[in-house]
DSSP file (Angstrom, degrees, kcal/mol; ACC not computed):
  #  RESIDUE AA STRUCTURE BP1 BP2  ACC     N-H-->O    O-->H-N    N-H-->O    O-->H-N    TCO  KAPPA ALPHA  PHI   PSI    X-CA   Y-CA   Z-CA
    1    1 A X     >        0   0    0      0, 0.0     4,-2.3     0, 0.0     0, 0.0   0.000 360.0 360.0 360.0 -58.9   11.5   -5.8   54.7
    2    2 A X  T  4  +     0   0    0      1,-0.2     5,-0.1     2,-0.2     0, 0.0   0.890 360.0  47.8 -40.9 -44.5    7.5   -5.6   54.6
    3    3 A X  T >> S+     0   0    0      1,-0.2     4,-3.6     3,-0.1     3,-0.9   0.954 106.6  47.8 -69.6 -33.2    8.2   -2.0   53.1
    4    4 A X  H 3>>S+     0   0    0      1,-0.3     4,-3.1     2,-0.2     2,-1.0   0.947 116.8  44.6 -69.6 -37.8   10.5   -2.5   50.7
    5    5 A X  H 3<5S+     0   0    0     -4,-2.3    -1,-0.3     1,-0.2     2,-0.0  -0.394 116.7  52.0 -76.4  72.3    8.3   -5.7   49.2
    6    6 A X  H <>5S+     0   0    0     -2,-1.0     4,-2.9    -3,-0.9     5,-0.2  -0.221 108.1  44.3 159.3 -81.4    5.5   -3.4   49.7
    7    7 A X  H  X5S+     0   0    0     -4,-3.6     4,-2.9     2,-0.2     5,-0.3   0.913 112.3  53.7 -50.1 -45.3    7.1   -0.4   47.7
    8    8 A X  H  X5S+     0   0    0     -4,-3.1     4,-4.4    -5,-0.5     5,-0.4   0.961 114.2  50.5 -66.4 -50.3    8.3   -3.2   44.6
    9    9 A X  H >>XS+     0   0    0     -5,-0.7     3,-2.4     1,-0.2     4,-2.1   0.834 113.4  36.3 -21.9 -91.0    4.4   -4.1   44.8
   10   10 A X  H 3X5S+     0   0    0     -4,-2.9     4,-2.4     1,-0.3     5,-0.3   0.853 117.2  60.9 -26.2 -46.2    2.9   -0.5   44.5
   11   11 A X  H 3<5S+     0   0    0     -4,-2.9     4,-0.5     1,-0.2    -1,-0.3   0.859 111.4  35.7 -76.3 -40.1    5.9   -0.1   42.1
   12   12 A X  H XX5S+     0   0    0     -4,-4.4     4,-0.7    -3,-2.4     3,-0.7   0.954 111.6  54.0 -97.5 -29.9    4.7   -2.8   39.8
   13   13 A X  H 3<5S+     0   0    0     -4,-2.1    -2,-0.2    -5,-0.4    -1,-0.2   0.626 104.9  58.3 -71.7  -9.5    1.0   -2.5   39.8
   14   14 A X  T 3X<S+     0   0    0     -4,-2.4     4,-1.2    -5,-0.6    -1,-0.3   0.512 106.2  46.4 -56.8 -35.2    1.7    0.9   39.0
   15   15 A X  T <4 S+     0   0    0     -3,-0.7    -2,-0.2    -4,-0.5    -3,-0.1   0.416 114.0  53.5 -88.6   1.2    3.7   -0.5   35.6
   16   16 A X  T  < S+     0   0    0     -4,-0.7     4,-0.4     3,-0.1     3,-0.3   0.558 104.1  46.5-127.8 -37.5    0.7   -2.7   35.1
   17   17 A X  T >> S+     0   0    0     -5,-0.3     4,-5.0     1,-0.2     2,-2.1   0.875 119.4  50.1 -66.7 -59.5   -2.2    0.3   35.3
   18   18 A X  T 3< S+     0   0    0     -4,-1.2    -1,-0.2     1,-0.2    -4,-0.0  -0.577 113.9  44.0 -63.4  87.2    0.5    2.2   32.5
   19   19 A X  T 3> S+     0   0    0     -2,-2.1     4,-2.4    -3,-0.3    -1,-0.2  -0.318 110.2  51.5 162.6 -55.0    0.6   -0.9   30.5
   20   20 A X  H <> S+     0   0    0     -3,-0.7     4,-2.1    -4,-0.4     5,-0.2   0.872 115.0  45.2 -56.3 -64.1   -3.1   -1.6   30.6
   21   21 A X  H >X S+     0   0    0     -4,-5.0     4,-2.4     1,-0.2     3,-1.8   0.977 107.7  59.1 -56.7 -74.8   -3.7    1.9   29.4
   22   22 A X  H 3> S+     0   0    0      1,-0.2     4,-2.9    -5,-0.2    -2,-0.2   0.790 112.7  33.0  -5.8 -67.5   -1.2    1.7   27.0
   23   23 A X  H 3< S+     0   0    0     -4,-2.4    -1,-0.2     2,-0.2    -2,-0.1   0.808 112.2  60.3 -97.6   5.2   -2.6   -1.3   25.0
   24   24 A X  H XX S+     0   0    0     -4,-2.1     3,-3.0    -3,-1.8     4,-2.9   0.940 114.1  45.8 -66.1 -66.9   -6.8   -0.2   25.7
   25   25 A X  H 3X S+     0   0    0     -4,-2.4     4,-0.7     1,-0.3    -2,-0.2   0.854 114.2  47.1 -62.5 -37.0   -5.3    3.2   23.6
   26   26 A X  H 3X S+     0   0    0     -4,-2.9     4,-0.6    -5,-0.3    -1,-0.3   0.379 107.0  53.6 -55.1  -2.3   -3.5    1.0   21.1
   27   27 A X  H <> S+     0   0    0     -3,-3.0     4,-3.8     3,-0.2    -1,-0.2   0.479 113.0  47.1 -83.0 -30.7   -6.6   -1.4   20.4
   28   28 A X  H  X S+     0   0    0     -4,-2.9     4,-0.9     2,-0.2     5,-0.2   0.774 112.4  49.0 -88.5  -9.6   -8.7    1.7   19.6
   29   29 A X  H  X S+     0   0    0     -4,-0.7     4,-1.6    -5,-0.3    -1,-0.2   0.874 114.9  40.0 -73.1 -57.9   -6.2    2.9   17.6
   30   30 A X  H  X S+     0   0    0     -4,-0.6     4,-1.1     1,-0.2    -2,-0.2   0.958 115.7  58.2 -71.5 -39.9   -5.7   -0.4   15.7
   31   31 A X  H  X S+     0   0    0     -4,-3.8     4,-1.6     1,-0.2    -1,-0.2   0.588 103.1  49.1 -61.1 -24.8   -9.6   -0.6   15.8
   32   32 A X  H  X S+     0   0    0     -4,-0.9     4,-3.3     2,-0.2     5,-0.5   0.877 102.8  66.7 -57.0 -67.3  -10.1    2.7   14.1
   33   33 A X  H  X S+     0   0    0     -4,-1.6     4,-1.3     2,-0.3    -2,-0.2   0.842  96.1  55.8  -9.1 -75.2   -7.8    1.6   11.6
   34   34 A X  H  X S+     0   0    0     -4,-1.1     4,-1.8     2,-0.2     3,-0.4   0.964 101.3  50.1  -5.8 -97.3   -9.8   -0.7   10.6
   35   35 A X  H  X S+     0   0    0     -4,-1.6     4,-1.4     1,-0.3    -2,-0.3   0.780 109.7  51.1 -39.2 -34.2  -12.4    0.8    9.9
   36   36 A X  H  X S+     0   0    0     -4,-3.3     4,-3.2     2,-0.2    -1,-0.3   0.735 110.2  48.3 -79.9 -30.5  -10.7    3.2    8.0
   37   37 A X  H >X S+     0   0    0     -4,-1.3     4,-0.7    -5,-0.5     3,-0.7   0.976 112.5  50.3 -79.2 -63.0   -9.0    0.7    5.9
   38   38 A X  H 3X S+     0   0    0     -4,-1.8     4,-0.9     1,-0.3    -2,-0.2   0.593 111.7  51.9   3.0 -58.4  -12.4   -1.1    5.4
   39   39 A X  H >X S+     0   0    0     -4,-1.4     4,-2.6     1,-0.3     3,-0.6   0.939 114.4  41.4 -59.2 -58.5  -13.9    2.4    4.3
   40   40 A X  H << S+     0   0    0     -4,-3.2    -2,-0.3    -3,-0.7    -1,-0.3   0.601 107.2  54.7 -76.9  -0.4  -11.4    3.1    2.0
   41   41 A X  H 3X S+     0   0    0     -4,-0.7     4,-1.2    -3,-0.2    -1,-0.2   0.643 110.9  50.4-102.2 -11.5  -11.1    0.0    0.5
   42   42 A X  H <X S+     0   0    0     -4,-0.9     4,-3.4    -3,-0.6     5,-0.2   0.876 108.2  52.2 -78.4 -51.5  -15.1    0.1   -0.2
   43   43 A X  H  X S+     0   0    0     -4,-2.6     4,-2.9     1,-0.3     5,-0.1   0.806 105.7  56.8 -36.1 -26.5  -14.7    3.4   -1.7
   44   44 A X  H  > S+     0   0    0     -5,-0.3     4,-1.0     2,-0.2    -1,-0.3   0.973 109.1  45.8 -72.7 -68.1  -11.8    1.7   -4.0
   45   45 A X  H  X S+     0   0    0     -4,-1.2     4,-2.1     2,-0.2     5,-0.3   0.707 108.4  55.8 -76.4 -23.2  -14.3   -0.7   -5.2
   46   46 A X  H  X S+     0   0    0     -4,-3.4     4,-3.2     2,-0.2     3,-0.5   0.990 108.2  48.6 -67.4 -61.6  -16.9    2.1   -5.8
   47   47 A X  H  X S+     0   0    0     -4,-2.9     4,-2.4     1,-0.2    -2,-0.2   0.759 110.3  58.9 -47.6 -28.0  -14.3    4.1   -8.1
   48   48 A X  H  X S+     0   0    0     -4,-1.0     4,-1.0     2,-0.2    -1,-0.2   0.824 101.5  44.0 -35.9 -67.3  -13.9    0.9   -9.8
   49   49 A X  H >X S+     0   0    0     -4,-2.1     4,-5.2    -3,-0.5     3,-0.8   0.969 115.6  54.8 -52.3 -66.5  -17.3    0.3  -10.8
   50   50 A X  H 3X S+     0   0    0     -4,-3.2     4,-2.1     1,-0.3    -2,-0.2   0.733 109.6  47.0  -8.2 -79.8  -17.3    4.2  -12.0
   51   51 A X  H 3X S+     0   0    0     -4,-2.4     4,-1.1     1,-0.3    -1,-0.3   0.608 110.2  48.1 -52.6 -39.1  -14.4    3.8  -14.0
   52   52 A X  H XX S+     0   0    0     -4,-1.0     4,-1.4    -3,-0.8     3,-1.1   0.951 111.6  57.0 -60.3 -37.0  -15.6    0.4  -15.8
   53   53 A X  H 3X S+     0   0    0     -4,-5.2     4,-0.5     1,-0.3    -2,-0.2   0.957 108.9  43.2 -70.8 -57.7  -19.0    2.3  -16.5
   54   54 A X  H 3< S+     0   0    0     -4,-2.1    -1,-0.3     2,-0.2    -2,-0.2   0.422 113.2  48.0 -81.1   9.5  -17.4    4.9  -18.2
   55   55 A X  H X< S+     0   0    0     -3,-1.1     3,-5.0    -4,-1.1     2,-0.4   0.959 109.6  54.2 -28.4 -91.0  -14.7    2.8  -20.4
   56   56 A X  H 3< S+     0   0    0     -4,-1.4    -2,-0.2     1,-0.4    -3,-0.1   0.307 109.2  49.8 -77.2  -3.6  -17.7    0.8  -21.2
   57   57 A X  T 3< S+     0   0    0     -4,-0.5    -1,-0.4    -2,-0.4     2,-0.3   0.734  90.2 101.1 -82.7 -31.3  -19.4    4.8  -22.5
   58   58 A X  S <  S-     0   0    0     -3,-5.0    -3,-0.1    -5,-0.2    -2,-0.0  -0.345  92.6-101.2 -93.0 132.5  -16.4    5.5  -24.5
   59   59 A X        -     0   0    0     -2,-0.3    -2,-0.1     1,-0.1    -1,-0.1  -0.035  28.6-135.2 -38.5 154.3  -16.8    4.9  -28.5
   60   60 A X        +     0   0    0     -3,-0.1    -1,-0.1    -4,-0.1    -2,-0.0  -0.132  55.9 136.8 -98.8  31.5  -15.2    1.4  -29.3
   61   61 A X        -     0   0    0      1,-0.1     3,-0.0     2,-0.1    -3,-0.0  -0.110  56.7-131.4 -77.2-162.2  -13.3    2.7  -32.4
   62   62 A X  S    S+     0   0    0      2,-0.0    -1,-0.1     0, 0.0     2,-0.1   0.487  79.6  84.5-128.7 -36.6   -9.7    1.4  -32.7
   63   63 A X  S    S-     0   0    0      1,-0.0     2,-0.4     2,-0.0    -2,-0.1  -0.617  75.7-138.0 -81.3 154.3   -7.7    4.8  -33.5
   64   64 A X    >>  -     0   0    0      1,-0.1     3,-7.0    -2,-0.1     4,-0.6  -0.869  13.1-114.9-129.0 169.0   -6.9    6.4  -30.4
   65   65 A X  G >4 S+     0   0    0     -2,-0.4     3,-0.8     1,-0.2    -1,-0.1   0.820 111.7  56.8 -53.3 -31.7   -7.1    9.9  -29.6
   66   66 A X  G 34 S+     0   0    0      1,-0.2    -1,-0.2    -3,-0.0     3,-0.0   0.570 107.2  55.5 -77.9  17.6   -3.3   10.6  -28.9
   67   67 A X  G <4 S+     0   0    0     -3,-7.0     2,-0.5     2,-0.1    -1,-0.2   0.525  84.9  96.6-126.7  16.5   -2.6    9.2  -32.7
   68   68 A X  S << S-     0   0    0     -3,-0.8    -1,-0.0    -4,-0.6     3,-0.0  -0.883  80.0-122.8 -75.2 109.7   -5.0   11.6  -34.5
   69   69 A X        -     0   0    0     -2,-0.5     2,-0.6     1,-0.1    -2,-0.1  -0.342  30.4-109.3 -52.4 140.0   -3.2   14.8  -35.9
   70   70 A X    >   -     0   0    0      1,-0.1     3,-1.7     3,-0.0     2,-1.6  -0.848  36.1 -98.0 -95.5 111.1   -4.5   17.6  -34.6
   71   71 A X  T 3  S+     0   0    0     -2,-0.6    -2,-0.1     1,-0.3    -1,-0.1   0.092 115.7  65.7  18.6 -53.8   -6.7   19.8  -37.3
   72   72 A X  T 3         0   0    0     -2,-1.6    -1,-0.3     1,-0.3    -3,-0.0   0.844 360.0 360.0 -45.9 -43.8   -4.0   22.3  -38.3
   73   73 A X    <         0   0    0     -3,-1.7    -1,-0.3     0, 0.0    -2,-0.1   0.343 360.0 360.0 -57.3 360.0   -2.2   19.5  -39.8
């Protein structure tokens, strides 16, 4: 009887090491993650800025270039 309760031990503290591992490599996983989302979502706001600054370069006229006939015309 002492082996078999013995064996379910071993048996579970064994599911318990794989388990353990299991969610240490899924915390670094999500934690990377993170980061990454975090990285790209500055980078996002960088292109952002870019993009206003160069609207805010582009002539203010009112026609715009895809309703101007092209020279030939």
């Amino acid at each position: 009887m002492t082996s078999d309760i013995d064996k379910k031990l071993r048996n579970l503290e064994s599911l318990y090491s794989e388990q353990e591992y299991t969610v240490m490599t899924l915390n670094n996983i999500v934690s990377r993650q993170d980061q990454e989302i975090s990285r790209l979502g500055d980078e996002l706001q960088w292109i952002k800025r870019q993009l206003l600054t160069l609207k805010e370069q582009l002539p203010n006229d009112t026609t715009s270039l895809s309703d101007e006939k092209p020279p030939h015309y």
